[in-house]
C-alpha positions in Angstrom: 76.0 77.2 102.7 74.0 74.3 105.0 75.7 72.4 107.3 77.3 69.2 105.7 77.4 67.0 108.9 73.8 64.5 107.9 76.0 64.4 104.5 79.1 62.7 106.3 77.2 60.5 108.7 74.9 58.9 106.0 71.8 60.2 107.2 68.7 59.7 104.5 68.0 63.6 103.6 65.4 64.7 101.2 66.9 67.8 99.4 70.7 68.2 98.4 73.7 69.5 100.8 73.8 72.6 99.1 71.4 74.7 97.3 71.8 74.0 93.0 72.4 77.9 92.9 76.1 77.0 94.6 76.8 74.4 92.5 76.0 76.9 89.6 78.3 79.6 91.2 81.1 77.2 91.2 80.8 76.2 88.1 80.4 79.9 87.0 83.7 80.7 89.0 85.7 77.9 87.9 84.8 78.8 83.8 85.4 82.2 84.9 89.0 83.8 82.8 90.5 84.9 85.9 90.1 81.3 87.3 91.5 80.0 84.3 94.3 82.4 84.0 95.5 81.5 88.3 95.0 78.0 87.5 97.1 77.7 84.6 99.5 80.1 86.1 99.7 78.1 89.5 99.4 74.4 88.1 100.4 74.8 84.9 97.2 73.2 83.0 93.6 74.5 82.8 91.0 73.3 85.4 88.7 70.8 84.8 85.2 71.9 85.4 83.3 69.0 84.8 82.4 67.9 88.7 81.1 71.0 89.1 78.7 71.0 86.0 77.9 67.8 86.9 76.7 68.4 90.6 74.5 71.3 89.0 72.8 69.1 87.1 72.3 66.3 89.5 71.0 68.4 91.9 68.3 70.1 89.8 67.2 66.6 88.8 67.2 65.6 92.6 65.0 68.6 93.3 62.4 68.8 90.4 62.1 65.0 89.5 63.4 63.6 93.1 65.9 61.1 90.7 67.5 58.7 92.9 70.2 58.0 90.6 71.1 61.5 90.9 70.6 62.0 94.6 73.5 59.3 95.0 75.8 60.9 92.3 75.6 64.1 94.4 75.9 63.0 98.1 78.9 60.8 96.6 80.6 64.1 95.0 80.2 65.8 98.2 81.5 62.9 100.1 84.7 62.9 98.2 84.8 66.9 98.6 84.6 66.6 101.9 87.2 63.6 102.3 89.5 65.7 100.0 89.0 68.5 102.0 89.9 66.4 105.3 93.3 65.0 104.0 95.3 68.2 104.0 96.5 69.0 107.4 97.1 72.7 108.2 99.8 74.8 107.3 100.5 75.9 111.1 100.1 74.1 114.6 97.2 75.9 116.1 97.8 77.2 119.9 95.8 76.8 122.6 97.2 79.2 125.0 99.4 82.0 123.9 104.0 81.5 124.9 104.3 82.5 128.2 106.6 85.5 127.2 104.7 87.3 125.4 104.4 90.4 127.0 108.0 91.1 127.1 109.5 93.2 124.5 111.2 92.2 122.1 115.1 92.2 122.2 117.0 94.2 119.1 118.0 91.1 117.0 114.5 89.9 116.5 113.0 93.4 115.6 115.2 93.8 112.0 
């Protein structure tokens, strides 16, 4: 996958963020029955696949007719990917340095 970064900044590219082969894949995934058997298992409704088909076909018009209209559908899906992406916060607080006992062993209430 390429490097999204000119994507968020706003910077004029000349060929899509991602290759129309990994739009296709998602697409492919999310259609996929085991997709759609975890998704209506975990959510309780089937997934809506439509962005995905959508961004395929934008981006084969960007790349074999250079269609501006599509070029701006695409770079705005990925912008909201990549906003969506941005909002969740992680599950843990990431460490920088590791506690400062941990080399001692461990006493007998914390090992059961």
């Amino acid at each position: 996958m390429r490097w999204i970064a000119p994507l968020v900044l706003g910077c004029n590219m000349l060929m899509p963020p991602r290759q129309c082969d990994n739009y296709q894949s998602e697409w492919r995934c999310c259609r996929s029955l085991r997709n759609l058997f975890h998704h209506y298992y975990a959510y309780g409704e089937i997934p809506s696949c439509q962005q995905w088909k959508s961004d395929y076909m934008n981006c084969v018009e960007w790349e074999k007719h250079k269609s501006q209209e599509a070029k701006k559908a695409l770079l705005e899906s990925e912008r909201k990917r990549v906003k969506d992406q941005k909002r969740y916060s992680p599950v843990w607080k990431l460490r920088k340095n590791p506690p400062a006992d941990w080399h001692l062993p461990l006493n007998d209430s914390q090992q059961k």
